[in-house]
C-alpha positions as CSV (number, residue, x, y, z in Angstrom):
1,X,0.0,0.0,0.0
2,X,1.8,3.2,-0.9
3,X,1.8,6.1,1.4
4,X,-0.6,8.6,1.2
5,X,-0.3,12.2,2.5
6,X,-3.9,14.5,3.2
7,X,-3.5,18.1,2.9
8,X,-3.0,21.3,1.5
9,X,-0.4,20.9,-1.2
10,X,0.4,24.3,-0.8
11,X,0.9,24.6,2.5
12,X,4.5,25.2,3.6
13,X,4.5,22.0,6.2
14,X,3.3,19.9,3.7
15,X,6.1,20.8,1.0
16,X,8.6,19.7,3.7
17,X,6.7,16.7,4.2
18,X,6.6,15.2,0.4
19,X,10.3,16.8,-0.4
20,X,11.3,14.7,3.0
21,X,9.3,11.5,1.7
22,X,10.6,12.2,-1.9
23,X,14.6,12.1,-0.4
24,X,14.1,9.2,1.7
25,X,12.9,7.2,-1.2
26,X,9.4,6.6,-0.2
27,X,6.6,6.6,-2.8
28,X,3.9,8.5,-2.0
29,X,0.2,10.4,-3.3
30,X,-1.1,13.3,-2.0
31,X,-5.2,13.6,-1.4
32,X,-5.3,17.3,-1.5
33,X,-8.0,18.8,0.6
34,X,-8.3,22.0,-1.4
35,X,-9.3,20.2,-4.5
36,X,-10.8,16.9,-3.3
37,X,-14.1,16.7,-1.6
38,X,-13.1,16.2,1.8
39,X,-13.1,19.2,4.6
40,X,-13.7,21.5,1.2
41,X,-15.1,24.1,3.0
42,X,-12.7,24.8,6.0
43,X,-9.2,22.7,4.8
44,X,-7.6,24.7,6.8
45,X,-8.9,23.9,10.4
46,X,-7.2,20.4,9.6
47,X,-3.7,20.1,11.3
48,X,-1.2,18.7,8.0
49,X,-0.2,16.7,6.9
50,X,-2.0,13.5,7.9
51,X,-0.2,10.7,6.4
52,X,-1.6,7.0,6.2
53,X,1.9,4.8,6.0
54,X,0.0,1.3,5.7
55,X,-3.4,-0.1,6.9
56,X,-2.7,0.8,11.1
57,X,-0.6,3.3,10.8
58,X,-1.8,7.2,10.5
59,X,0.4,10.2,11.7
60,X,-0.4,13.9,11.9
61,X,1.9,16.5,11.3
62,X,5.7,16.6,10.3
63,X,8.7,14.8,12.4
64,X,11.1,13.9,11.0
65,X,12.6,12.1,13.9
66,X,9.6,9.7,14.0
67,X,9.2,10.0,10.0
68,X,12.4,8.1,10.1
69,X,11.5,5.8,12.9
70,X,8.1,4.5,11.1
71,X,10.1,4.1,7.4
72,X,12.7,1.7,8.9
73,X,9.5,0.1,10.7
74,X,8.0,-0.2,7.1
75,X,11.7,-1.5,6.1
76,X,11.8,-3.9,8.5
77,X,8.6,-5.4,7.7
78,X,8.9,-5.9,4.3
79,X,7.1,-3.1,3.2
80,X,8.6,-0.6,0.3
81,X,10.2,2.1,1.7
């Protein structure tokens, strides 16, 4: 399951977020809530990103300390990176 990341593309944090994911190798789409249905009419009451890295796994906003952590968890399991 590739990664997926919810939020404002725009939005500074989230930049940092996909060129972080992009550098680390990991594959990843973006539902953008500016142009998707979801939380259309406030998107920006919604801390970002939110990022789904498999089935259980769901963080909200940007570490890149536990970023790291959770890719060599994927790693470890067998997941892509």
């Amino acid at each position: 399951m590739p990664v997926i990341v919810y939020g404002i593309a725009h939005c500074d944090t989230v930049k940092r977020a996909r060129a972080w994911l992009a550098e680390h190798g990991v594959a990843a789409s973006v539902h953008d809530f500016k142009t998707r249905a979801l939380a259309l009419d406030q998107p920006s009451v919604v801390k970002r990103p939110v990022v789904e890295w498999d089935q259980a796994t769901v963080t909200v906003g940007f570490d890149p300390v536990l970023w790291t952590q959770r890719r060599q968890a994927l790693r470890r399991s067998g997941a892509p990176p």
